[in-house]
C-alpha positions in Angstrom: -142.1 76.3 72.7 -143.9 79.2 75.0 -141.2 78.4 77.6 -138.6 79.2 74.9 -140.2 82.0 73.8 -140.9 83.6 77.1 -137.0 82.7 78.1 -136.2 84.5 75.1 -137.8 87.8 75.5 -136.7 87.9 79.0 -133.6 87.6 78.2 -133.9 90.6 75.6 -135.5 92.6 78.4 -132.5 91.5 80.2 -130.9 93.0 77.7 -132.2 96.5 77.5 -131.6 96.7 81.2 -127.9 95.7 81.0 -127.7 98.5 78.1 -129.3 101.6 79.9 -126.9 100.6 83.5 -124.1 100.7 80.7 -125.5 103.6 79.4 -125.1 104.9 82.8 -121.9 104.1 83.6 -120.6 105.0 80.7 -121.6 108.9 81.4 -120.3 108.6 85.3 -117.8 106.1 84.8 -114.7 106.8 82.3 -114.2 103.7 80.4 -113.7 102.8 76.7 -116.3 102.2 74.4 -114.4 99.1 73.4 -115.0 97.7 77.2 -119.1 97.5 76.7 -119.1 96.4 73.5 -117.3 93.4 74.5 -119.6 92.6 77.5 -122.4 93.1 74.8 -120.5 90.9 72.3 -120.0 88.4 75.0 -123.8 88.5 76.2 -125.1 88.2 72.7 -122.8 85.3 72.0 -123.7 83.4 75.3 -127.5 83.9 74.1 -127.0 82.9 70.8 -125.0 79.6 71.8 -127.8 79.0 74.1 -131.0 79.6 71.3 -128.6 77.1 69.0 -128.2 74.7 71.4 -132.1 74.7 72.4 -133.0 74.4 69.0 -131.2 71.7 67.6 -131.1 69.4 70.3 -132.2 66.0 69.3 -135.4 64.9 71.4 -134.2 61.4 73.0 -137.2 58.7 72.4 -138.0 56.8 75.2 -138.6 52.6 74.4 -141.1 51.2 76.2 -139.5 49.5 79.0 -142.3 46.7 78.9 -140.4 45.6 75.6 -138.9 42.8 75.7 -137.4 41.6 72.3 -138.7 38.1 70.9 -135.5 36.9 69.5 -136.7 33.5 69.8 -139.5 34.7 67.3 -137.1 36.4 64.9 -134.6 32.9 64.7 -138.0 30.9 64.0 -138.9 33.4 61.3 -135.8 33.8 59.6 -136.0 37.6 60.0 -132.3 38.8 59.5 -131.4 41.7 60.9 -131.4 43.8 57.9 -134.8 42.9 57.0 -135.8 43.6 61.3 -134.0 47.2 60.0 -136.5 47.7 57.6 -139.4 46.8 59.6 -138.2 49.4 62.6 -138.1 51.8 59.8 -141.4 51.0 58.1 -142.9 51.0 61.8 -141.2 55.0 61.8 -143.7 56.0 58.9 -140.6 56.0 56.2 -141.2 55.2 52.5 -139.2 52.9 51.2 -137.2 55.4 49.1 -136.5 56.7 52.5 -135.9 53.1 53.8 -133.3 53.0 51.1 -131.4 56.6 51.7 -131.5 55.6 55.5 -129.5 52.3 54.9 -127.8 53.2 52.1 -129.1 50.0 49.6 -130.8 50.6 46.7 -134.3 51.2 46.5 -135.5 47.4 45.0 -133.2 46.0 48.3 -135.8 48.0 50.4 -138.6 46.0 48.3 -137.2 42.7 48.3 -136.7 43.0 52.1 -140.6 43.8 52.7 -141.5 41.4 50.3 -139.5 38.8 52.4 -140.8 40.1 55.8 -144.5 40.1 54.1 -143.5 36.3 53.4 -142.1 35.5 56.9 -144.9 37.1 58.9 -147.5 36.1 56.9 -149.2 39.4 56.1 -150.0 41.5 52.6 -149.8 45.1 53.4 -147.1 47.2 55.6 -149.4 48.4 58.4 -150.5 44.0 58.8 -146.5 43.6 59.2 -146.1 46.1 61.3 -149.0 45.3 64.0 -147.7 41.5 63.3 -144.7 42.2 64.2 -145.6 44.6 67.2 -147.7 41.5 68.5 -144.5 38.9 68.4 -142.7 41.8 69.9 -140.1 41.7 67.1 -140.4 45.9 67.5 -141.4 47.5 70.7 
């Protein structure tokens, strides 16, 4: 976020400089206002494109690449892969209201699922199906 930051007032200063050598030019040379306010218009657009795209990048997660998935595990359990959805989900932090809106079911879906994955890996709570099923590498 400093680097950002710091990128972004230099390129302010930047800036400024460009305006007071157009300034300049502008008294020696003899060309129309309309000329540096399109290199201006251009510069700001070329900053502003760039602050977007810095800002609403997505952050790519890296999966551990020690993960291998236990699909032998999963056909044992009778985990579909709806309900291994869930658990992925559950494992991000989500509620299951945002479970739901993620997957686009209905909010008692969500429940029945993690009451079935409860069942299948033998656990009460979220956080004891999600270590579970971090141990039987069903989710890296």
């Amino acid at each position: 976020m400093k680097k950002t930051i710091f990128l972004y007032g230099l390129a302010l200063a930047l800036l400024v400089l460009l305006m007071r050598m157009i300034e300049y030019r502008f008294l020696v040379r003899d060309l129309t206002l309309e000329f540096y306010i399109g290199i201006v218009a251009i510069f700001f657009t070329a900053l502003g494109i760039w602050v977007g795209l810095k800002f609403t990048r997505k952050k790519v997660v890296m999966i551990n690449p020690d993960f291998h998935f236990n699909d032998k595990e999963q056909t044992k359990r009778n985990i579909s892969k709806r309900e291994l959805e869930v658990l992925e989900l559950m494992a991000q932090g989500l509620a299951n209201q945002e479970i739901a809106d993620k997957l686009f079911v209905s909010l008692n879906t969500v429940k029945t699922h993690s009451s079935n994955l409860f069942s299948k890996l033998e656990v009460s709570r979220r956080t004891q199906a999600i270590q579970k099923a971090k141990e039987l590498n069903l989710i890296p």
